[in-house]
C-alpha positions, 0 to 999 in steps of 0.5 A: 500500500506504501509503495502505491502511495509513494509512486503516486506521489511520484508521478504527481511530482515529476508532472508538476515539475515538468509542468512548471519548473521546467517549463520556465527552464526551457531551452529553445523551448525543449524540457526534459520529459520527467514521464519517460524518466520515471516510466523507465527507471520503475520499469527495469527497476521493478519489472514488466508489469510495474512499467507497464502501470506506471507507463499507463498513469504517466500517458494518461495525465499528459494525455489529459493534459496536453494530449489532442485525443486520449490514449495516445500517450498512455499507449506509447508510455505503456510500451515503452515501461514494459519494454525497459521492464524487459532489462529488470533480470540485468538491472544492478542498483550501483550500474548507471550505465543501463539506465542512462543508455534506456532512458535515452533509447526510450526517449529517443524512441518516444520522440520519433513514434510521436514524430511518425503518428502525429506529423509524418501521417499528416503529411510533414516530412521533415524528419531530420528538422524534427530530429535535429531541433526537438528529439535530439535536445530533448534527450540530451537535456532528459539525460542531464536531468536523469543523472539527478533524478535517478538517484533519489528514484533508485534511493527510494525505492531501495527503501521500500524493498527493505521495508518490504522484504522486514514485512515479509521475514516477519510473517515467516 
């Protein structure tokens, strides 16, 4: 129950953050996407399952938020949870290599989904403008902001493994 409340918390946080903060930190009108950084980090950290949920919540309030239509988002974040809970089986709490490389894959990947679903299919074909001037900033700047935020995702949830793992010795 702690743990559900916590990532809520969570998710809260990062949107708020991504919404306020560092939209007035922009630059050339890039901000970091603090969604992908979270969906991520709880998808290789706790697994599949986990990814895909936190994925879903995250897509669903930026498709609230700033979506055209519902869904879309939650869907691409969704994936992209499940996915990076693919790597949990290799995930080492002391490697930031990992999750700074599928932090970066999964904002990449993000950008150029959003790219092909919402422009190339309304007949926009400037790829290399887009990919020059919005994915490729916004993953570089995700990547800085990852090096601060992951510690403090994997320093939390650290804690409430050990909590758990007390309870669960206790009923043992």
């Amino acid at each position: 129950m702690l743990r559900k409340v916590i990532v809520t918390l969570f998710i809260l946080i990062c949107f708020i953050l991504q919404c306020s903060v560092f939209n007035s930190l922009a630059f050339a009108g890039i901000i970091p996407n603090l969604m992908i950084i979270l969906t991520s980090s709880f998808g290789f950290m706790r697994g599949e399952k986990e990814g895909l949920v936190i994925g879903f919540f995250c897509g669903l309030l930026s498709d609230i938020f700033f979506g055209s239509f519902l869904g879309f988002y939650a869907l691409v974040l969704m994936y992209i949870g499940f996915l990076n809970g693919k790597f949990s089986r290799i995930f080492y709490p002391e490697d930031i290599k990992l999750p700074i490389a599928l932090i970066v894959i999964s904002d990449l990947s993000y950008g150029v989904l959003c790219y092909c679903l919402m422009f190339l299919l309304r007949s926009r074909f400037e790829f290399s403008y887009y990919f020059r001037h919005v994915i490729l900033p916004e993953a570089i700047y995700t990547i800085v902001i990852t090096i601060f935020l992951y510690p403090v995702i994997l320093l939390v949830n650290g804690k409430l493994e050990a909590r758990e793992k007390r309870r669960a010795q206790k009923f043992v």
